[in-house]
MOPAC internal coordinates of N, CA, C and O (Angstrom, degrees):
PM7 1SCF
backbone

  N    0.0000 0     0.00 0     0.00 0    0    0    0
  C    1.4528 1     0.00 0     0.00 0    1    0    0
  C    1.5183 1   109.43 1     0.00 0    2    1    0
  O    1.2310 1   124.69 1   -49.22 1    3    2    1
  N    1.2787 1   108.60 1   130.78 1    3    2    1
  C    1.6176 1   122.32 1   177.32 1    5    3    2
  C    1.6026 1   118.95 1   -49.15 1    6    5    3
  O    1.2310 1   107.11 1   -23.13 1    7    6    5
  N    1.2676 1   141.62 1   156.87 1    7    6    5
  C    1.2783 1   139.77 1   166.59 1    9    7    6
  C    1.0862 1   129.92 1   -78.42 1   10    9    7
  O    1.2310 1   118.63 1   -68.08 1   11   10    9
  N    1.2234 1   120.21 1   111.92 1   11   10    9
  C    1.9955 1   125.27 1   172.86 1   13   11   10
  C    1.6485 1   104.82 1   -57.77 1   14   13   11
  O    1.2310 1   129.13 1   -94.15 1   15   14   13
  N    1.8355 1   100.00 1    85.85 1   15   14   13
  C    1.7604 1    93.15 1   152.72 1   17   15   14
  C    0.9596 1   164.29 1  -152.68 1   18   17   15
  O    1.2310 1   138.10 1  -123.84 1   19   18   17
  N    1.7794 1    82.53 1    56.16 1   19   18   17
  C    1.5607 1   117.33 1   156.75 1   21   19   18
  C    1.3385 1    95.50 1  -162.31 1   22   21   19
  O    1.2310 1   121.89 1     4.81 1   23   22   21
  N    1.6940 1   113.98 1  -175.19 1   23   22   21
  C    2.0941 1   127.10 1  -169.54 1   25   23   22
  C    2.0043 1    72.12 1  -150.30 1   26   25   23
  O    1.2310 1   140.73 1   -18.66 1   27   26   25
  N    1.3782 1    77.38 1   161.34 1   27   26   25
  C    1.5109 1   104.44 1  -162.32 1   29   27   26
  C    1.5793 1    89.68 1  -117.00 1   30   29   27
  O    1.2310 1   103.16 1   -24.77 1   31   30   29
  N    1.8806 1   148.54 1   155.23 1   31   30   29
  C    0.6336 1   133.33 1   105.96 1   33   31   30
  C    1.6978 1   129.01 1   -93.09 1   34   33   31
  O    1.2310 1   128.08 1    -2.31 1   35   34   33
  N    1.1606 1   102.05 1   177.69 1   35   34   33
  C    2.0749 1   100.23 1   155.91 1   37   35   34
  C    1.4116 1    97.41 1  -166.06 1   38   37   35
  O    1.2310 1   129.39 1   -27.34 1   39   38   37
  N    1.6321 1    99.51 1   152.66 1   39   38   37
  C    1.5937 1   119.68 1  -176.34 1   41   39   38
  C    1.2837 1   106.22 1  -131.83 1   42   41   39
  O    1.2310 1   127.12 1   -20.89 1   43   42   41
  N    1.4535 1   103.91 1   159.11 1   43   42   41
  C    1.9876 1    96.41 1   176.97 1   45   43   42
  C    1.7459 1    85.74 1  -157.34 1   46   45   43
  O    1.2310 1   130.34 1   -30.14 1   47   46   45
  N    1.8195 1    97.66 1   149.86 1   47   46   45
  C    1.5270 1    96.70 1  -164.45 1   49   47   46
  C    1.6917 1    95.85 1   -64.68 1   50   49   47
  O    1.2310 1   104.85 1   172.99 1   51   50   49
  N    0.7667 1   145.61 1    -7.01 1   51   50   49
  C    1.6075 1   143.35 1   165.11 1   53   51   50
  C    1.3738 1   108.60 1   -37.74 1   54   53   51
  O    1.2310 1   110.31 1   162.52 1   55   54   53
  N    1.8400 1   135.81 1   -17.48 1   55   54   53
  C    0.8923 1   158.94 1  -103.92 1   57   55   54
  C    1.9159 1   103.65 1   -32.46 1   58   57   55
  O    1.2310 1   134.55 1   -88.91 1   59   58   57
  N    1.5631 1    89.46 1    91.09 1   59   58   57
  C    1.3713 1   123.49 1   176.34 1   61   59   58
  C    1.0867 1    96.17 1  -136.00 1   62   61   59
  O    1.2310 1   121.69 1   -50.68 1   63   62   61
  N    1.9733 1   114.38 1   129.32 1   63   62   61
  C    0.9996 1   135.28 1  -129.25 1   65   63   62
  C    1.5960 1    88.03 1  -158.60 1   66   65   63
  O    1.2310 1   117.05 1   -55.96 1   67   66   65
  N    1.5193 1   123.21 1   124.04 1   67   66   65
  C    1.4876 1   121.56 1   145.78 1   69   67   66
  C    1.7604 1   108.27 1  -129.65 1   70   69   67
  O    1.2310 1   117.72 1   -27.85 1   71   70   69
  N    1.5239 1   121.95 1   152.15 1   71   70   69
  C    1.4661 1   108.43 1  -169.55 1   73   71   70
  C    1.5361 1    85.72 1  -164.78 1   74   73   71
  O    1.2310 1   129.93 1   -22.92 1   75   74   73
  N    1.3487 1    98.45 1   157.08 1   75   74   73
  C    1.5725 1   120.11 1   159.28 1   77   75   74
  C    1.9556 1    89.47 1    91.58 1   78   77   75
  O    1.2310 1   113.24 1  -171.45 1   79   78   77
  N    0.8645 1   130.38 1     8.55 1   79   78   77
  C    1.9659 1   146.93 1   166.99 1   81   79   78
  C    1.6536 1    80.00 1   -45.71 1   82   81   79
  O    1.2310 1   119.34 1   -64.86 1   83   82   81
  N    1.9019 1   118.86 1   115.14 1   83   82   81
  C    1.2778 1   138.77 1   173.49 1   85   83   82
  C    1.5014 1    99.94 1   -92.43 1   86   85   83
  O    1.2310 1   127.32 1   -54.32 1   87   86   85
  N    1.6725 1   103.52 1   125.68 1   87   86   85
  C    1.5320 1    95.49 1   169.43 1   89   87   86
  C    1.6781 1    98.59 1  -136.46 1   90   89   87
  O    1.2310 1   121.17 1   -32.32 1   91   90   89
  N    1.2922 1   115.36 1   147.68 1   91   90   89
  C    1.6459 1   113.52 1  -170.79 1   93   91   90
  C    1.2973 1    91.83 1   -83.06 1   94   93   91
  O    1.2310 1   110.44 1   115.00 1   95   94   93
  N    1.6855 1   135.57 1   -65.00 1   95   94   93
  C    1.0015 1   137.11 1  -144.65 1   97   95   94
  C    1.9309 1   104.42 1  -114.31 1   98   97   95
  O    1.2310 1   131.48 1   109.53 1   99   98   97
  N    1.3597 1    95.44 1   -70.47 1   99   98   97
  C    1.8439 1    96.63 1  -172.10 1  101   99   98
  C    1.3738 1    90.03 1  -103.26 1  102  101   99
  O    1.2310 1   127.88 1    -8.90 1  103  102  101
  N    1.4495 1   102.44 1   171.10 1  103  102  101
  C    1.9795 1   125.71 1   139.80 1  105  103  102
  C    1.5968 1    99.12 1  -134.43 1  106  105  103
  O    1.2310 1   127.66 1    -0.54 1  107  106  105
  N    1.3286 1   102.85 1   179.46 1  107  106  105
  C    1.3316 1   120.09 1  -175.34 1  109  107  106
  C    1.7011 1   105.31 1  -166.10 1  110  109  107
  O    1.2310 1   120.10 1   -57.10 1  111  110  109
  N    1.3606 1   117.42 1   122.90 1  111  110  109
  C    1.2381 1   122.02 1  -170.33 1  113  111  110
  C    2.1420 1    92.81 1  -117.23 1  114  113  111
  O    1.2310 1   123.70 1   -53.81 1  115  114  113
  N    1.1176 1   110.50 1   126.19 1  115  114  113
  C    1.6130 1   135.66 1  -159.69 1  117  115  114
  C    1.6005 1    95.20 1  -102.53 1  118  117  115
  O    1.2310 1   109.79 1   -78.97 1  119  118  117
  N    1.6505 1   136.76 1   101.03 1  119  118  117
  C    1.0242 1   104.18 1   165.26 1  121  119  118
  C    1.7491 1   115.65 1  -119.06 1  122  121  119
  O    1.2310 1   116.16 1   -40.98 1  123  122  121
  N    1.5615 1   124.90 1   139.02 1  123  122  121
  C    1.3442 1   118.10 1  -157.92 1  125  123  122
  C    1.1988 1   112.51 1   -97.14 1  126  125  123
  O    1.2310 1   110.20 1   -69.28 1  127  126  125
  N    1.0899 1   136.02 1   110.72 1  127  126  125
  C    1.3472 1   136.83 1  -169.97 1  129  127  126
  C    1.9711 1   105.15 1  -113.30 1  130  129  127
  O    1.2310 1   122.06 1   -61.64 1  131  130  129
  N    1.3165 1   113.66 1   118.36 1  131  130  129
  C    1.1146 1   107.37 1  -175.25 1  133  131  130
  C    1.7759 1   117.11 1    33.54 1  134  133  131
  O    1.2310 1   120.34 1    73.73 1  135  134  133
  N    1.3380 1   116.95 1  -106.27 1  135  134  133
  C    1.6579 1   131.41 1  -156.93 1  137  135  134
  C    1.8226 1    88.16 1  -106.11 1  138  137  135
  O    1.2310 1   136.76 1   166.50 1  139  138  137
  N    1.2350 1    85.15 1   -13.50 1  139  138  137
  C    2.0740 1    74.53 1  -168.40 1  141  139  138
  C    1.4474 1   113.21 1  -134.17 1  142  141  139
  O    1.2310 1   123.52 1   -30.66 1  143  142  141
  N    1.5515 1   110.86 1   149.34 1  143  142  141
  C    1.4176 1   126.73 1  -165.00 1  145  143  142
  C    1.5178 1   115.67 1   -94.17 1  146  145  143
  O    1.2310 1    98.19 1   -25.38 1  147  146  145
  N    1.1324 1   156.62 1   154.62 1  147  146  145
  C    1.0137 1   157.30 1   128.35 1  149  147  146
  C    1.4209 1   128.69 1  -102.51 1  150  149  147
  O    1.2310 1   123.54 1   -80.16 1  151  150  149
  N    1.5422 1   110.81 1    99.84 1  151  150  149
  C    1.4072 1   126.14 1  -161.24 1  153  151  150
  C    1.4212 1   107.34 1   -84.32 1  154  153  151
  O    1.2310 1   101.71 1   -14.28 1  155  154  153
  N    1.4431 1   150.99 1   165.72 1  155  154  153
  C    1.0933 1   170.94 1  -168.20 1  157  155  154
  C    1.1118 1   132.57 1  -176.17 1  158  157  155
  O    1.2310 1   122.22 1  -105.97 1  159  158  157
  N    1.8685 1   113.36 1    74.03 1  159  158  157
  C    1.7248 1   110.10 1  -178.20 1  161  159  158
  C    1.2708 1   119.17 1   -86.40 1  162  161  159
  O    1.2310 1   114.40 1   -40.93 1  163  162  161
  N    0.9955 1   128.21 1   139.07 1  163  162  161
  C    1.8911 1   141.26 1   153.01 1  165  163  162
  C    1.4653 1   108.70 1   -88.74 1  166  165  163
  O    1.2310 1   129.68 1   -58.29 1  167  166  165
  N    1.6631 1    98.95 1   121.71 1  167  166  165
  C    1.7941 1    87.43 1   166.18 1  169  167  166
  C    1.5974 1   102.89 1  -152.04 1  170  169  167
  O    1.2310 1   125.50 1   -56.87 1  171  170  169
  N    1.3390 1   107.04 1   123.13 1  171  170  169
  C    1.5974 1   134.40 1  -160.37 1  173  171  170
  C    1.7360 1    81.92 1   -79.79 1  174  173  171
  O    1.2310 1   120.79 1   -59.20 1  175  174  173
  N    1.6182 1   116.09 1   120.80 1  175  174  173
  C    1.7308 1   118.86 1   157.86 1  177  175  174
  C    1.2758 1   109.16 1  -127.78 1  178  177  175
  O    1.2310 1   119.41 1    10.31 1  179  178  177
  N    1.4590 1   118.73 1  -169.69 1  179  178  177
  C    1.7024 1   103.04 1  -166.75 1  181  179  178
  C    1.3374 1    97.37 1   -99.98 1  182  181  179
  O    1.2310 1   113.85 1  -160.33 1  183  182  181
  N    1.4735 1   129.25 1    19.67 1  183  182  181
  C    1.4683 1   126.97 1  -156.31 1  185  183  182
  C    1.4075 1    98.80 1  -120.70 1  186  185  183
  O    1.2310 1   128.44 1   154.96 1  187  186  185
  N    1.7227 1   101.36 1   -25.04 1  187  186  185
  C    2.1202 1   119.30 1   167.39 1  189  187  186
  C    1.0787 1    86.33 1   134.38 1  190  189  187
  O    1.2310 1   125.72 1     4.30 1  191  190  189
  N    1.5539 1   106.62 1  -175.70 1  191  190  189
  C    1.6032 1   146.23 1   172.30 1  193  191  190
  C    1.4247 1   139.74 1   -29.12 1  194  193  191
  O    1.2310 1   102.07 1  -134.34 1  195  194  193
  N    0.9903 1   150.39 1    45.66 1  195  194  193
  C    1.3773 1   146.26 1   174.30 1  197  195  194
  C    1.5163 1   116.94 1   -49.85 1  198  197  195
  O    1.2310 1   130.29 1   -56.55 1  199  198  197
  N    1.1674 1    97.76 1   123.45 1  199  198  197
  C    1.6803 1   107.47 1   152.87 1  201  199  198
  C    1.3487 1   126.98 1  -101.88 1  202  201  199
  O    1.2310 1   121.72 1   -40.93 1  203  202  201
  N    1.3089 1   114.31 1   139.07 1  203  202  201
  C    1.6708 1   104.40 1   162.40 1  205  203  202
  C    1.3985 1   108.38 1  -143.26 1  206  205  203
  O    1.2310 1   125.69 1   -38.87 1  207  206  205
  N    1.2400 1   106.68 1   141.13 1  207  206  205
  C    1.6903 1   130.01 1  -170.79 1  209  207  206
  C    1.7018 1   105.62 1  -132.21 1  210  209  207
  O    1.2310 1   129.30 1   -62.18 1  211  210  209
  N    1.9469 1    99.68 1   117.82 1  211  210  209
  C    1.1799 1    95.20 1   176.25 1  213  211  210
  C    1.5817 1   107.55 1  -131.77 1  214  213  211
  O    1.2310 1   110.42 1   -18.68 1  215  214  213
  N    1.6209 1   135.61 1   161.32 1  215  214  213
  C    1.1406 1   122.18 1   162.78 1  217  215  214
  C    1.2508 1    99.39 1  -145.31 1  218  217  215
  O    1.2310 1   123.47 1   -70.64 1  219  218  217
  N    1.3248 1   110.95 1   109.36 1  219  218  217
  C    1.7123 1   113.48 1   166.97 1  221  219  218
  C    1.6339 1    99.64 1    84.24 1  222  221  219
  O    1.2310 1   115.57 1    28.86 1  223  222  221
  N    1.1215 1   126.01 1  -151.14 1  223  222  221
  C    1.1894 1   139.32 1  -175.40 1  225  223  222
  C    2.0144 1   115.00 1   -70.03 1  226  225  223
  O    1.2310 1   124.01 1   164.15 1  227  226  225
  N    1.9125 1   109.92 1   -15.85 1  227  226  225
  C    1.2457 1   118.34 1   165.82 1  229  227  226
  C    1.5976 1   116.38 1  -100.10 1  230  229  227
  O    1.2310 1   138.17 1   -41.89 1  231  230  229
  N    1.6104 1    82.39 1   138.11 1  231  230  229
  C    1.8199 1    90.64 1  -169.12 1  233  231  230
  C    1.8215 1    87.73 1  -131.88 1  234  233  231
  O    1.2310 1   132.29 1    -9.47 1  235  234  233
  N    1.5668 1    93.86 1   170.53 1  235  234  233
  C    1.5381 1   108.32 1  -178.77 1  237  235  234
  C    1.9113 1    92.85 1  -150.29 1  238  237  235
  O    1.2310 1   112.42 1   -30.14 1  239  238  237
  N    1.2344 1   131.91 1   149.86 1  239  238  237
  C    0.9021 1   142.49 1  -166.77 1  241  239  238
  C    1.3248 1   128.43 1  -170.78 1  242  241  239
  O    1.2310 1   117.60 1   -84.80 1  243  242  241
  N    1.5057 1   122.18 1    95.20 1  243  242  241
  C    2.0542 1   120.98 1  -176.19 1  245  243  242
  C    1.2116 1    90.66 1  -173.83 1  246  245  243
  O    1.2310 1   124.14 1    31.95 1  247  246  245
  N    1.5610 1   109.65 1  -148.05 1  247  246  245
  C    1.5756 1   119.47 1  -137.99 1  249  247  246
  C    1.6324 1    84.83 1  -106.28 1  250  249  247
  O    1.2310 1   134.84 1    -1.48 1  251  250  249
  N    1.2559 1    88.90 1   178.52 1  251  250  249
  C    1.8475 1   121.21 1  -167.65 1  253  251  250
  C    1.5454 1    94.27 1   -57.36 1  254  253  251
  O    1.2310 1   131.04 1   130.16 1  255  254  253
  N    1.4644 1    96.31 1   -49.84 1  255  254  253
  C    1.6118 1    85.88 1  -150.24 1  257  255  254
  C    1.9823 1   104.36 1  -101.30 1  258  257  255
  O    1.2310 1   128.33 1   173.45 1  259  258  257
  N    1.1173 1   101.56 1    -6.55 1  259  258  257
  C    1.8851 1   112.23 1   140.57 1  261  259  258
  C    1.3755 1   111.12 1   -52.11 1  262  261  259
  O    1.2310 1   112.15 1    97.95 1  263  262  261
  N    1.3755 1   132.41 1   -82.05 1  263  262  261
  C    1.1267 1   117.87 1   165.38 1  265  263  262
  C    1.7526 1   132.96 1   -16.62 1  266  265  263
  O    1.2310 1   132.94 1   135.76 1  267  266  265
  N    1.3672 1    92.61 1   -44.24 1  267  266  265
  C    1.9743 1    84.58 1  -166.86 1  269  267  266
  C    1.7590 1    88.09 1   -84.65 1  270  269  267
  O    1.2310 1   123.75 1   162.46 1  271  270  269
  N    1.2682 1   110.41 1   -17.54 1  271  270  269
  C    2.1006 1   105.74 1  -176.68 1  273  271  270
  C    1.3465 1    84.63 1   -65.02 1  274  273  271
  O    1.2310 1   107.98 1   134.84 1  275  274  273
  N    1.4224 1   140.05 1   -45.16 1  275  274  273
  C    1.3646 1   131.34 1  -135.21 1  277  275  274
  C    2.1163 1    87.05 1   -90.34 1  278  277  275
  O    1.2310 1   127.41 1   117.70 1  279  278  277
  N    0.8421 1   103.35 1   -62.30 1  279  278  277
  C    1.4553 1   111.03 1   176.34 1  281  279  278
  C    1.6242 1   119.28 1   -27.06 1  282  281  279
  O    1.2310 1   136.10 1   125.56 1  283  282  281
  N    1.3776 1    86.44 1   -54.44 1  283  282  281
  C    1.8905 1    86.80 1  -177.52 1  285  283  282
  C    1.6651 1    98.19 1   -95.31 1  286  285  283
  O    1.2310 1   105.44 1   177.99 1  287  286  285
  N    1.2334 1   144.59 1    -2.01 1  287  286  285
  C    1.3993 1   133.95 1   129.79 1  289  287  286
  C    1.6023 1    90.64 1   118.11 1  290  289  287
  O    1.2310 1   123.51 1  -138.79 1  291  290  289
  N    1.4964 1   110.87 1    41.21 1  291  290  289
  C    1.3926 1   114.47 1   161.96 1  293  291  290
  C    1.5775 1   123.86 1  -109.66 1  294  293  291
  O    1.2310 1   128.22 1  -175.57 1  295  294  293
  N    1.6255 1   101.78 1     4.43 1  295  294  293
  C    1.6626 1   114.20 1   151.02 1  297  295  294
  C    1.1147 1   109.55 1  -109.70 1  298  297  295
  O    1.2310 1   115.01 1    -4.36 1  299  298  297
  N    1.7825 1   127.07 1   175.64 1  299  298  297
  C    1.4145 1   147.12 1   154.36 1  301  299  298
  C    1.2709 1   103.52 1   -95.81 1  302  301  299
  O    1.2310 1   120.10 1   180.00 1  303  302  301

């Protein structure tokens, strides 16, 4: 049997609720907005963290803590 390592939640003000979603390696949360998607992968490797964020034809993709540089606006 594969390794639990990480649980996924998601919430929506509907307050509809699913949690504890086992993933060994990635998740990916899909969100549909009209004509366009907004993707969000997590994927646990033994090297660390990846994020990837895509919408439409723009994507962004690196490590955990790239992400939080990119967030507070100390990447492009």
């Amino acid at each position: 049997m594969s390794e639990i390592r990480m649980t996924t939640e998601t919430r929506t003000d509907y307050e509809c609720e699913a949690s504890g979603l086992p993933a060994e390696r990635w998740a990916e949360a899909v969100f549909k907005i009209g004509d366009e998607e907004l993707v969000i992968e997590v994927s646990v490797e033994k090297t660390g963290v990846i994020v990837g964020i895509m919408v439409g034809e723009v994507a962004w993709k690196g490590t955990l803590e790239g992400f939080k540089k990119l967030l507070k606006g100390e990447l492009q």
